[in-house]
N, C-alpha and C positions, 0 to 999 in steps of 0.2 A: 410472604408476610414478614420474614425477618430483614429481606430488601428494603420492604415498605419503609420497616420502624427505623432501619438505619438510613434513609434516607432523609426523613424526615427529622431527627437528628444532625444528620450533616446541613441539614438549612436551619434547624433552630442555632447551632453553635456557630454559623457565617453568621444569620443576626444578632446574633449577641457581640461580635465582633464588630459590626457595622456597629452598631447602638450606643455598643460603650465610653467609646470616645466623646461622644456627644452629652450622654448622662453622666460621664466624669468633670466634662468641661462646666455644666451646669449648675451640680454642684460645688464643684470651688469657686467658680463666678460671683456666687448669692452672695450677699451682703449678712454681716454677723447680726444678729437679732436679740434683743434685749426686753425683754418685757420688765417695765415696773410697775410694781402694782403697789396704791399706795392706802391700806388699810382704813376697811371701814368706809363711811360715808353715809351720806344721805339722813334717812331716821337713823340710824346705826351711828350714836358721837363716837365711840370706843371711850376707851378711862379721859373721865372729867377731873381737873382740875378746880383749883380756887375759880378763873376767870377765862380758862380755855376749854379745846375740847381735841382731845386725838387725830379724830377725822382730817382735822385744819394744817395740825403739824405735817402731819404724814403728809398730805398732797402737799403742802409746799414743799420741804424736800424732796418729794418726787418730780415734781417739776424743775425744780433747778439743777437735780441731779439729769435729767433726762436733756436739759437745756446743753450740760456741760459736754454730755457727749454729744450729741447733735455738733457741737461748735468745735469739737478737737478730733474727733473719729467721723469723718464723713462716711466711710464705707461700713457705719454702725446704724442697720434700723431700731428707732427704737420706737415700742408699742405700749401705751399704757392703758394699762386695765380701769380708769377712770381717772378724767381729768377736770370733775367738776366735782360738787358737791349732788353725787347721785348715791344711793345704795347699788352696791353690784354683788348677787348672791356668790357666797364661797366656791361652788365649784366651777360657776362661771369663770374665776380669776385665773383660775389652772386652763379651765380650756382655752381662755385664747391665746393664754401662753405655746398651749398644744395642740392646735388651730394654726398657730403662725408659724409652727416647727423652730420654736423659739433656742435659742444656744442656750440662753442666762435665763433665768427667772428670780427677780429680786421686791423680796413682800417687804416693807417698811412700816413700822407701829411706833408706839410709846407703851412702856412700861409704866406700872403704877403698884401700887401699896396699897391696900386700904388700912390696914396699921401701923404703919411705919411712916411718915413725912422726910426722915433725914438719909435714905438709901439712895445713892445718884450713881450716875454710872451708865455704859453704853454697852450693851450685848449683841451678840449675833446666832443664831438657832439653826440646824440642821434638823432635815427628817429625823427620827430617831425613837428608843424608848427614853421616857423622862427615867434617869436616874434617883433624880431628887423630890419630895412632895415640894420643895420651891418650884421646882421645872416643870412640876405637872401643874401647879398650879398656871402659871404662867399659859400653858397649849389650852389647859378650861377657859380662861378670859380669850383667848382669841377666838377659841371653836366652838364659845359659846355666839360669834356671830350669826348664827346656823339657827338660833330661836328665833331672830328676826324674820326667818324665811319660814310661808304657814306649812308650807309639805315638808318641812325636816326632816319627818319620820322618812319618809317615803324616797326623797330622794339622798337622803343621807346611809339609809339602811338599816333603819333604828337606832343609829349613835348618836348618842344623849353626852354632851360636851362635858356635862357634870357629874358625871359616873366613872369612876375609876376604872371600872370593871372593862368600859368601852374601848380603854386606852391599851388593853390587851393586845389586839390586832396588832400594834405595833411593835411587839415584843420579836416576832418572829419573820417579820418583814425585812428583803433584801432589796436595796439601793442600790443599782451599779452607778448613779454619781455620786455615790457618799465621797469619797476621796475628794472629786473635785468641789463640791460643796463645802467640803470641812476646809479646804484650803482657801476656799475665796473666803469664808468666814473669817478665817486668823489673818487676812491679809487685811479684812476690813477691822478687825481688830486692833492690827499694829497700825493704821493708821486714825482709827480715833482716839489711839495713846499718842503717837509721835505730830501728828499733823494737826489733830482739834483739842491734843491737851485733855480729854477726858477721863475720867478713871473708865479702866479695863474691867469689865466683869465677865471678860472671859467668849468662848466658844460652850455653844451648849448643846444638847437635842432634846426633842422632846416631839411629841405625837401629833404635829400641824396638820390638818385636813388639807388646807391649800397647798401643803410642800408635797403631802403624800399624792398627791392625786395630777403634779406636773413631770412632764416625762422628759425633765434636762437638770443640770447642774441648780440645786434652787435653794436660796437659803430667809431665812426672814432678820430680819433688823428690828431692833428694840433700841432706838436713838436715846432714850433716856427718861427718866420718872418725872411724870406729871404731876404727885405725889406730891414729891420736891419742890417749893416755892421759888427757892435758889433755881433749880433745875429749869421749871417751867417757864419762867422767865427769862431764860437763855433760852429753850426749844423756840421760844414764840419770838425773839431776837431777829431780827435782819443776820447778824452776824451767825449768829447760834444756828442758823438753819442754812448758809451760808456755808459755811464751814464742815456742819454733818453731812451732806453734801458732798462737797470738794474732798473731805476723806472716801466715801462708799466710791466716789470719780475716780481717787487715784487708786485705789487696791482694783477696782476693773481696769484701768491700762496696764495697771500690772499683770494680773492675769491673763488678759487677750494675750498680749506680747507672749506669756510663756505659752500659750494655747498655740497659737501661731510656729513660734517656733518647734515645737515640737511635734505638730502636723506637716508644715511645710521647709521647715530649716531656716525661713527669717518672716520677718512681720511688716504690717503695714502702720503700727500702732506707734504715735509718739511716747515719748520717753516721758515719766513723772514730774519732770523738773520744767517742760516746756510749756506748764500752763502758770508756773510760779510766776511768773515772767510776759507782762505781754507790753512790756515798753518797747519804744523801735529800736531801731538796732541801732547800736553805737557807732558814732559818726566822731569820732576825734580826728585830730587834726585837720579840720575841717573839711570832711569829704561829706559830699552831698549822699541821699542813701542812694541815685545812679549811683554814683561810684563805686561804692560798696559792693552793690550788684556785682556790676563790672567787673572789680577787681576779682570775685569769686567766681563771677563766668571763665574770666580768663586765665585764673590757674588752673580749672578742672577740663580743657579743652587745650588739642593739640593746635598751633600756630594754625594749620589749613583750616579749622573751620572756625577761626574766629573771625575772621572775613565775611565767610559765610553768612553767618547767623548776626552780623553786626546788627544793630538796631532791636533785636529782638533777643535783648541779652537777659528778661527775664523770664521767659517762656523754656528755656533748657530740658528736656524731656528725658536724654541722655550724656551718661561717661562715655568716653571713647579712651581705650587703653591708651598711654601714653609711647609706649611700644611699637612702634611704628612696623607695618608688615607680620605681626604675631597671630595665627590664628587657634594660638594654642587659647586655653581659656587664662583671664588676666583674674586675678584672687585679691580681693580687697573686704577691710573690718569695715562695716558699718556700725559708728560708734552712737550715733545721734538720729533723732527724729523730729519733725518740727513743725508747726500750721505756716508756720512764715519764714522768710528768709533770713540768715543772723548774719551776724558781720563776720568776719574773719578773726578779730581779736576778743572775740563774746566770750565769758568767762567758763560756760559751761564745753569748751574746748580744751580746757584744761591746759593750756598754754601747746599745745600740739599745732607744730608748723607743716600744710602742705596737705592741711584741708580741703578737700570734694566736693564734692554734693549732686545729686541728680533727682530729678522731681517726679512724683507717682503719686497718681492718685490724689490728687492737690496738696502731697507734703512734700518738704525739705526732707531728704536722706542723706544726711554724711555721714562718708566714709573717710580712710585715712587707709596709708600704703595701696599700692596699685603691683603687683608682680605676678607672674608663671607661676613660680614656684611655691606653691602651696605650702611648704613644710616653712617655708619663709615667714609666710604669713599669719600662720599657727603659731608660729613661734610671736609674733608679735603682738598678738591678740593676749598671746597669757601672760605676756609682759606688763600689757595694760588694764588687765580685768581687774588689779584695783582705784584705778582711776575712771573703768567703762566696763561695770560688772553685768552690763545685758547686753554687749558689745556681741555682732558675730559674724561670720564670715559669708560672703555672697561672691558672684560670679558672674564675669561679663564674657561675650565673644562678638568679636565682629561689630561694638556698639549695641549690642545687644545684652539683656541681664538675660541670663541660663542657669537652669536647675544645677545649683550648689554638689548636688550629688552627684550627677552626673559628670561632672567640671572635677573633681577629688579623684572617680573612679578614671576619668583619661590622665588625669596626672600621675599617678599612682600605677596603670598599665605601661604610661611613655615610662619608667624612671623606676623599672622593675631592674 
């Protein structure tokens, strides 16, 4: 009998061996997954205005937000919880966030008054207990959507959106994404201060049914008071919806990226500044944008394979060390990331001569310095990290990119 069970043992722990590789591979492969869900809908207006209605704002910033990554993160699914004018009940919105084994879950509303017309301002909510009866009030108006639906009782669990007392349950309740919740909230925060010009009203938590009940990083949005004549008139703006948008856009490239690098050591995600920007690239003194290409094919490739690859000089897939016969690993800053090709004298290079680039994944990735010697290239990285403060270090062998870690640990055992 004890033969038996250790045998059968020694074949569960081969399969687990055989398997691994395979369910590791599958995981990292996935594409990052984004759920937006854009408040409210259908019979459900959310807070009414003089001559709008919630529902309307919210789905248009969800779509142009969801537009913007679709068009700068291609290896980004993104899934919305409605994209019409339909009602979709509250726990619905969590499931198919948690259905699609979603990374992000991002709820978008408008905030309102009903005594106050002159409070404006943009917030951002975290699961939470409300600290404040402002903040509690705020989670009643939303988790008051849940009257709309006739079995509340039943599939809510008898929580009643207008009772304080309900709001209990979340006094005692653990988040393990609170951290990264709270973080992507202050990120979308400093950019609807710095990038839409809005007043800050801050990070907050409070008792969301839809945050409580999705199982990833998830926070809600309160783009601004419908309340506000001034305000509502800006939410219902081409520009104003535009722009709230383009902020909730740049605080998620910012997070992927640190997400990214701190799973895998670099990312796939462009940099903030490259959606500033979608003029072609700068052709002075009269270079054609061939040229430009060209000229950037041919400084990031050694003399033999510019022959090579002639005619197909924007298709470039890989760097090849400039070090000719090195098989040690070559250490280079990736400073920059891009949907499109730049020129060489583009400003966001920050006047740095001897520019790279290698393409992945349908983006532009430059880097800058090419050498062995790792402590070399650290050292140059923190030279530059206030000119390229998300700037970091990657690894090539053979024309080949290889695990950063690994490529540290052989330099570090060669140079003991």
């Amino acid at each position: 009998m004890r033969f038996y069970k250790g045998h059968i043992l020694n074949n569960l722990f081969y399969f687990i061996l055989f398997i691994s590789p395979f369910s590791l591979n599958s995981i990292e492969a996935r594409d990052f997954i984004v759920v937006i869900d854009a408040g409210h809908g259908g019979h459900d207006p959310g807070a009414i205005g003089r001559y709008s209605k919630e529902k309307n704002i919210n789905l248009n910033v969800a779509l142009k937000l969801g537009q913007q990554i679709k068009e700068y993160c291609p290896d980004v699914k993104v899934i919305y919880t409605r994209k019409s004018d339909v009602f979709i009940p509250l726990d619905r919105r969590a499931e198919i966030a948690n259905d699609a084994k979603a990374d992000l879950f991002i709820s978008i509303h408008t905030n309102a008054l009903a005594k106050n017309n002159s409070v404006t301002g943009a917030s951002t909510w975290t699961l939470g207990l409300a600290k404040s009866p402002a903040n509690l009030e705020v989670a009643k108006r939303e988790n008051s959507v849940i009257l709309y639906e006739s079995d509340y009782k039943t599939r809510y669990a008898g929580f009643n959106p207008n009772s304080a007392e309900s709001y209990i349950i979340f006094e005692f309740m653990q988040d393990k994404y609170m951290s990264q919740s709270v973080h992507l909230a202050s990120l979308i925060q400093k950019e609807f201060r710095q990038t839409c010009s809005r007043i800050d009203r801050g990070v907050h938590q409070a008792g969301f049914l839809v945050l409580k009940a999705s199982a990833m990083p998830s926070i809600l949005v309160e783009l601004g008071f419908i309340s506000n004549p001034n305000e509502e008139e800006y939410l219902n703006s081409k520009n104003g919806s535009s722009t709230l948008a383009k902020g909730i856009f740049r605080a998620f490239l910012t997070y992927k990226r640190e997400q990214e690098i701190r799973l895998k050591g670099n990312n796939s995600t462009p940099l903030m500044t490259d959606m500033d920007s979608k003029t072609a690239p700068d052709t002075t003194n009269s270079q054609t944008t061939d040229q430009v290409k060209k000229q950037i094919v041919d400084q990031s490739k050694p003399q033999n394979l510019q022959k090579q690859e002639k005619g197909n000089i924007t298709q470039p897939t890989k760097v090849v060390s400039t070090e000719k016969g090195v098989t040690d690993p070559v250490f280079k800053i990736q400073i920059l990331t891009s949907s499109r090709l730049l020129s060489l004298n583009d400003k966001r290079f920050k006047g740095l001569k001897g520019i790279e680039y290698y393409k992945e994944s349908g983006l532009y990735k430059y880097t800058y310095e090419a050498s062995t010697n790792y402590n070399k290239v650290l050292k140059t990285k923190r030279e530059l990290s206030s000119l390229f403060k998300d700037a970091f270090i990657i690894a090539w062998r053979d024309n080949e990119k290889m695990d950063v870690h690994t490529a540290i640990n052989e330099f570090k055992i060669k140079n003991k």
